[in-house]
C-alpha positions as CSV (number, residue, x, y, z in Angstrom):
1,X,-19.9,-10.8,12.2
2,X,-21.5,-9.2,8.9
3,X,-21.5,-6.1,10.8
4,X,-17.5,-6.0,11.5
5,X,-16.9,-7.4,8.0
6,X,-18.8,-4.5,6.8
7,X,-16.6,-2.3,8.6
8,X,-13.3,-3.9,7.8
9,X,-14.5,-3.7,4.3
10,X,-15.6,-0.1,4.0
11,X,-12.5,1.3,6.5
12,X,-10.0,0.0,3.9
13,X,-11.8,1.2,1.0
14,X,-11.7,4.8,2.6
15,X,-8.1,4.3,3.0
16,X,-7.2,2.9,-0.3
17,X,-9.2,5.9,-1.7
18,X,-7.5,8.7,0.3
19,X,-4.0,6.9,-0.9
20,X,-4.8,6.9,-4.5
21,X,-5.6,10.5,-5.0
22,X,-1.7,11.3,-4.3
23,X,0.9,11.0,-6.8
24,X,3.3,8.2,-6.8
25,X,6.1,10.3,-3.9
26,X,3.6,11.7,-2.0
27,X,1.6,8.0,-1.6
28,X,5.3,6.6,-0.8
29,X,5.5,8.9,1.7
30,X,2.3,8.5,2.8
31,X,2.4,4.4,3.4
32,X,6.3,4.5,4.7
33,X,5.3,5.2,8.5
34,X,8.6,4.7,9.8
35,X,10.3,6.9,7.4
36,X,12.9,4.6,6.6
37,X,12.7,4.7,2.6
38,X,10.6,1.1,2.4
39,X,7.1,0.2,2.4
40,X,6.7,-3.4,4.2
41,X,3.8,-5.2,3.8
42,X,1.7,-4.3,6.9
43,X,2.5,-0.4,6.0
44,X,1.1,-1.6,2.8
45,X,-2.1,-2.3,4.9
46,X,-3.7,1.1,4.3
47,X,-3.4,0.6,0.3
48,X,-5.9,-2.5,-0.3
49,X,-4.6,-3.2,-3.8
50,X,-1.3,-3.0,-3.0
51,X,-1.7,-5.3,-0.2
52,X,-3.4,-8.0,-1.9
53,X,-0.6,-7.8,-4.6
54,X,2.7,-6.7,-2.1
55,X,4.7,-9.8,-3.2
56,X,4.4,-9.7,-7.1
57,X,6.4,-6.1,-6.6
58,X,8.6,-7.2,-4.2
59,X,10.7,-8.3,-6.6
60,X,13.9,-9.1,-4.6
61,X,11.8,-10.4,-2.0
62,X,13.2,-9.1,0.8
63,X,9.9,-8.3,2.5
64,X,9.4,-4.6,1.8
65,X,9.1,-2.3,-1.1
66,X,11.5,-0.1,-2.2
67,X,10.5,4.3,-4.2
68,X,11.7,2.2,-7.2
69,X,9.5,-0.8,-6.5
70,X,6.8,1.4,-5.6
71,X,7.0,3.1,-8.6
72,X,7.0,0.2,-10.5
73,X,3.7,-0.5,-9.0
74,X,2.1,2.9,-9.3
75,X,3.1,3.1,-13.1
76,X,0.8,0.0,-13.5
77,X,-2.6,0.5,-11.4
């Protein structure tokens, strides 16, 4: 159990790190998967912060982000 926690742990930390060194298009880019201009939440998987806070910059809450909510988001952190 510790040992898969561990794991968890340090594979999204690895992500989260590789993520953050883009700039604010290229991470959009990066997290949108199906190209579709929106970042849902499980695309949002692979940024840890953004994850844990996907809802407070959702702010029409329509279940995915959108280059301007993003943005909002990236301005912040």
């Amino acid at each position: 159990m510790k040992i898969t926690r561990s794991f968890f742990l340090l594979t999204a930390l690895l992500l989260t790190a590789k993520v953050y060194a883009m700039d604010s298009h290229k991470k959009f880019a990066a997290l949108d998967h199906d190209k579709n201009g929106f970042v849902t939440l499980d695309e949002a998987g692979a940024d840890s912060v953004l994850a844990m806070t996907f809802e407070k910059w959702d702010k029409d809450k329509n279940g995915r982000l959108s280059k301007e909510e993003y943005s909002e988001y990236h301005n912040e952190i």
